[in-house]
C-alpha positions in Angstrom: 15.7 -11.1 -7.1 14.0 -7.9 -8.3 12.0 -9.1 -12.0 10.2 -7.2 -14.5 7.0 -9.4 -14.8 5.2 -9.4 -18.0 1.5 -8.5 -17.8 -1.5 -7.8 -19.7 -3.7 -4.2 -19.7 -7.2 -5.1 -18.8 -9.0 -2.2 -17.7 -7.8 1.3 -17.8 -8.7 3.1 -14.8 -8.5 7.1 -14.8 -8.5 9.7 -17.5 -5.5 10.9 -17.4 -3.6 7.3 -18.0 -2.0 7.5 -14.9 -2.7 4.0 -13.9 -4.6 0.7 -14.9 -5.3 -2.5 -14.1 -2.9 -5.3 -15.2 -3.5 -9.3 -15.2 -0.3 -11.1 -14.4 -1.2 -15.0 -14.7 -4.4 -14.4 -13.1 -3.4 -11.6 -10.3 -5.2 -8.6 -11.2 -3.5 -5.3 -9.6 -3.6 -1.4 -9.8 -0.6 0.1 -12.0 0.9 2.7 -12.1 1.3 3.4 -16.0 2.4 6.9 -16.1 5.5 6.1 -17.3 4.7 4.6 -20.6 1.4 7.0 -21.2 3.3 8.7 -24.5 3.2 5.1 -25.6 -0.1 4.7 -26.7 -1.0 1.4 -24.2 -3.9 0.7 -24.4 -6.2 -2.3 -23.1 -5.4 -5.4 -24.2 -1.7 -4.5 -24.4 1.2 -6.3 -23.2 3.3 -4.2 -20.2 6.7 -5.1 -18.1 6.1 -4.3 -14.3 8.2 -3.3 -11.5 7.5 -2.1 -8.4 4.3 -1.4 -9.3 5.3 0.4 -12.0 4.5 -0.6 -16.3 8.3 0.4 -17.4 7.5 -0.7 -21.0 5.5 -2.2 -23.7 6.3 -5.2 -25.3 4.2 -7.8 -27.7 2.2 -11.1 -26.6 5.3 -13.3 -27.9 7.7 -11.6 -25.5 5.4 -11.6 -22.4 4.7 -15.4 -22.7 8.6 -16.1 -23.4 8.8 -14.2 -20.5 6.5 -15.6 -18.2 8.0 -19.3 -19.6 11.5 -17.6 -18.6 10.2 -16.8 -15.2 8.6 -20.5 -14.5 11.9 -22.3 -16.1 14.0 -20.7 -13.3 11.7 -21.4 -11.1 10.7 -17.3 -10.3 7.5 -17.5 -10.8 5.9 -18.0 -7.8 7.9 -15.1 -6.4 7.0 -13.0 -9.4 3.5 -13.9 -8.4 3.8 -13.1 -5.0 5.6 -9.1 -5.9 2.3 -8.5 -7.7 0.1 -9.5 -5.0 2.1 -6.6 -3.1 0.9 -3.9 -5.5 -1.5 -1.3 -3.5 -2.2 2.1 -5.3 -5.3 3.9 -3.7 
């Protein structure tokens, strides 16, 4: 099943936006954030992911009914496991 996972801003990593580095439940990975730049993210923000990309911002409240969503159905783990799979050089 192909997830947006909910995850947290923690460092931004290049000038131009283009990318930063994301917590999800303890998984820290490179991320592309290009696509939301015009946004205004910022560290400490909460992002969607998907294949390796930040599609959107959305509050605390909604990543952690998210992340709750994900663990109900049992997704979790696999979420988990997508993130790990995140390489940008």
């Amino acid at each position: 099943m192909c997830l947006a996972i909910p995850g947290k801003i923690v460092e931004m990593v290049d000038d131009q936006n283009q990318y930063a580095i994301i917590d999800v439940s303890g998984v820290k990975r490179k991320v592309n954030i290009s696509l939301i730049k015009n946004e205004g993210v910022h560290v400490n923000d909460w992002v969607l992911i998907h294949v390796g990309f930040a599609m959107n911002k959305i509050s605390e409240k909604e990543a952690k009914e998210q992340l709750q969503l994900l663990q109900e159905i049992g997704e979790d783990m696999e979420a988990l496991e997508e993130v790990r799979g995140y390489q940008f050089e």
